[in-house]
N, C-alpha and C positions, 0 to 999 in steps of 0.2 A: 484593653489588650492591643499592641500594635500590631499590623498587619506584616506578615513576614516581607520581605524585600527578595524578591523575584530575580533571579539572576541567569535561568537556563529555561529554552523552551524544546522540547522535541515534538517533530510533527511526524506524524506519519505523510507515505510518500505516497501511494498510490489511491486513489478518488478523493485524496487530501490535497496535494501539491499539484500531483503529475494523475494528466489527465487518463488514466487507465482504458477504461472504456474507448475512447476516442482509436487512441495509440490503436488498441489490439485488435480493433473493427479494421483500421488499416492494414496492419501488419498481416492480417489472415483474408487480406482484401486479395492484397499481393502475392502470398504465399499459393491462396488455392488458383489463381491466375497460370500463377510461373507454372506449376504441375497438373494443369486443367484438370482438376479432379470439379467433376459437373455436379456443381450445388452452389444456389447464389450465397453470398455474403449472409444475407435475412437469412436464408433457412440456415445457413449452418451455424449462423450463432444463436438464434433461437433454440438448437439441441444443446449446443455446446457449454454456454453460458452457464445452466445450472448445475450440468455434470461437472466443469471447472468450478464450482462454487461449495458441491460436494466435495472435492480430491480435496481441498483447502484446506476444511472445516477437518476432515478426517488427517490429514497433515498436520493441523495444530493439534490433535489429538493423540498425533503420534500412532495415528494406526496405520497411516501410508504412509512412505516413502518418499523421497524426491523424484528420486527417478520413476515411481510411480506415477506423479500427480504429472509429470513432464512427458512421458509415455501412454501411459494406461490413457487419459482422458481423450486423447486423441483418439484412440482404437474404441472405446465405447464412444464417440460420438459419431462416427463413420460408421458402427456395426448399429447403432440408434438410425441413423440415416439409410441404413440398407446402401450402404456406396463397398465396393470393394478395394480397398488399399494394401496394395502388395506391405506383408509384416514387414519385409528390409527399407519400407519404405517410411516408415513411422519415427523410426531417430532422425532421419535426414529432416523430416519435415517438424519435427518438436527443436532442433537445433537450429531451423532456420528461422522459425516465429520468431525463438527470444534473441535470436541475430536483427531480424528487422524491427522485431518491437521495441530495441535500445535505442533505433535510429533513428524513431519517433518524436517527435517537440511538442507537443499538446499538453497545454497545462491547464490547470483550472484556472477560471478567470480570477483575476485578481491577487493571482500567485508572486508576481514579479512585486509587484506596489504593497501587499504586506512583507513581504520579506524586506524591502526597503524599505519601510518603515519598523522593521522591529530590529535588522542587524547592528545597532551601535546601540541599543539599549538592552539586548539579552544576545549570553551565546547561543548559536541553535545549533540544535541537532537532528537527524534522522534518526528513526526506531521504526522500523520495516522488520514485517516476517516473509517481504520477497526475496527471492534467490540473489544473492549477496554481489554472486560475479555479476548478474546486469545493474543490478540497483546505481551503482556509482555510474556505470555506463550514461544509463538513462537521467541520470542526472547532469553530466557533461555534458549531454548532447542537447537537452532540453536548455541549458545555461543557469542553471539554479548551484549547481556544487561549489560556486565562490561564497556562498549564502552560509557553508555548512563549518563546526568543528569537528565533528565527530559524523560519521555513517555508521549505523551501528544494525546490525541482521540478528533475528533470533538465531538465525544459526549459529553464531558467536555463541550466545548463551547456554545455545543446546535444548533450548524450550523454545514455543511459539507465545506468543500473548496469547492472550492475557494472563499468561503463568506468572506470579512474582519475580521469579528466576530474572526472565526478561530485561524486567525496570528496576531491579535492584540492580545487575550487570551494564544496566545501558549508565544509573548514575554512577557507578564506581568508575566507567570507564572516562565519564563525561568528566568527573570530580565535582560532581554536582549530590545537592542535598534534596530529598525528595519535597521538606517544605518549604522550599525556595526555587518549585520548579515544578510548569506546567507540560502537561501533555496536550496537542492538540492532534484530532486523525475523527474520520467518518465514521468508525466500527464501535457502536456503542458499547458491547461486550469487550471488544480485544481492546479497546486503543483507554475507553472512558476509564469504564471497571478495573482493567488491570490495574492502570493510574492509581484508582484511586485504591485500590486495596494496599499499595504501598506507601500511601501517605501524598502523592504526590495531588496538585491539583490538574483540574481537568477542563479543557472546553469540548465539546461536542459540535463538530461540522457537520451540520444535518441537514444539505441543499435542497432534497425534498422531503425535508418534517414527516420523517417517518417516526420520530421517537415521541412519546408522550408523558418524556420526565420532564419534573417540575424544571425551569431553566432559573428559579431562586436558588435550587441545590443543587445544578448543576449547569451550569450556562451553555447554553447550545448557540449556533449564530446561521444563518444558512446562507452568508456569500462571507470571503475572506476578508475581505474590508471592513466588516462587522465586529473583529479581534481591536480595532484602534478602539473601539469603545469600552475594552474591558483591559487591554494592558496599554 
């Protein structure tokens, strides 16, 4: 049987591409500087981090909202903190992270040299269930968006990954066929699974080997330079 002929890759963007972590340690480096709210960087992301990790999860599930995970998480991690922030002050301050977090360049290592190496041989794409208005931002600003044909947000679709919905919407928009087209991204459930429950193929970016599936049924890689050995 031959092997299909591979023609579209979509990556996820954020702890895939674009260095997340990094970015938003800065972004909220800056933020709680500008409005001295007294708690250092370490403590506030050490509350913060898994409470934003819940809004997410519950976002893809569709039991938050947007403006939920952009508001609320802020206000439960400051009332987790025992800090008092005046309520009028909590949109100013959710508006101005995802302002400075776009301004951000922090990319995963090796971001720039597999995208050059894969652009003249598959079209790529983004398939992000991040907030769709910064996503291209952070992408311009990082210097990757010449890399891309398509940006494509679950919010387009109206589902989160790993819904079907998603990656059946992401290839129709792509004009791509799911078995002639890989997904690559860090989220075992949203980014691998979704993948492959539509047909499409899969790698798994797993920098620190937290997953313990076979990589014969599913190729995982842990730096991006590790992708030239399988496309």
């Amino acid at each position: 049987m031959l092997k299909p002929i591979i023609t579209d890759i979509f990556f996820d963007l954020d702890h895939t591409l674009w260095d997340f972590e990094k970015n938003s340690k800065s972004a909220f480096e800056k933020l709680l500087i500008k409005h001295g709210i007294p708690v250092s960087i370490e403590q506030f992301l050490e509350v913060y981090i898994p409470i934003n990790h819940q809004y997410w999860e519950d976002y893809a599930k569709q039991i938050k909202t947007k403006e939920e995970v952009k508001f609320d998480r802020l206000i439960d991690t400051f009332k987790a903190l025992d800090i008092n922030v005046p309520k009028e002050l909590i949109p100013i301050l959710a508006d101005e992270y995802l302002e400075l977090l776009k301004q951000e360049k922090h990319l995963i290592d090796g971001s720039i040299e597999i995208l050059d190496y894969l652009k003249d041989k598959y079209r790529l794409h983004i398939l992000t269930n991040g907030f769709i208005e910064i996503q291209r931002d952070k992408m311009a600003n990082s210097g990757i968006l010449p890399y891309f044909k398509e940006i494509i947000s679950s919010e387009e679709a109206g589902k989160q990954k790993p819904h079907p919905e998603v990656f059946n919407y992401a290839l129709q928009k792509a004009g791509a066929f799911a078995h002639q087209s890989f997904m690559i991204g860090d989220n075992f459930k949203s980014d691998i699974l979704g993948a492959r429950n539509v047909g499409m193929h899969a790698i798994h970016f797993d920098p620190f080997e937290q997953s313990n599936v076979d990589f014969k049924i599913i190729p995982k890689v842990k730096h991006l330079l590790e992708l030239k050995k399988i496309l």
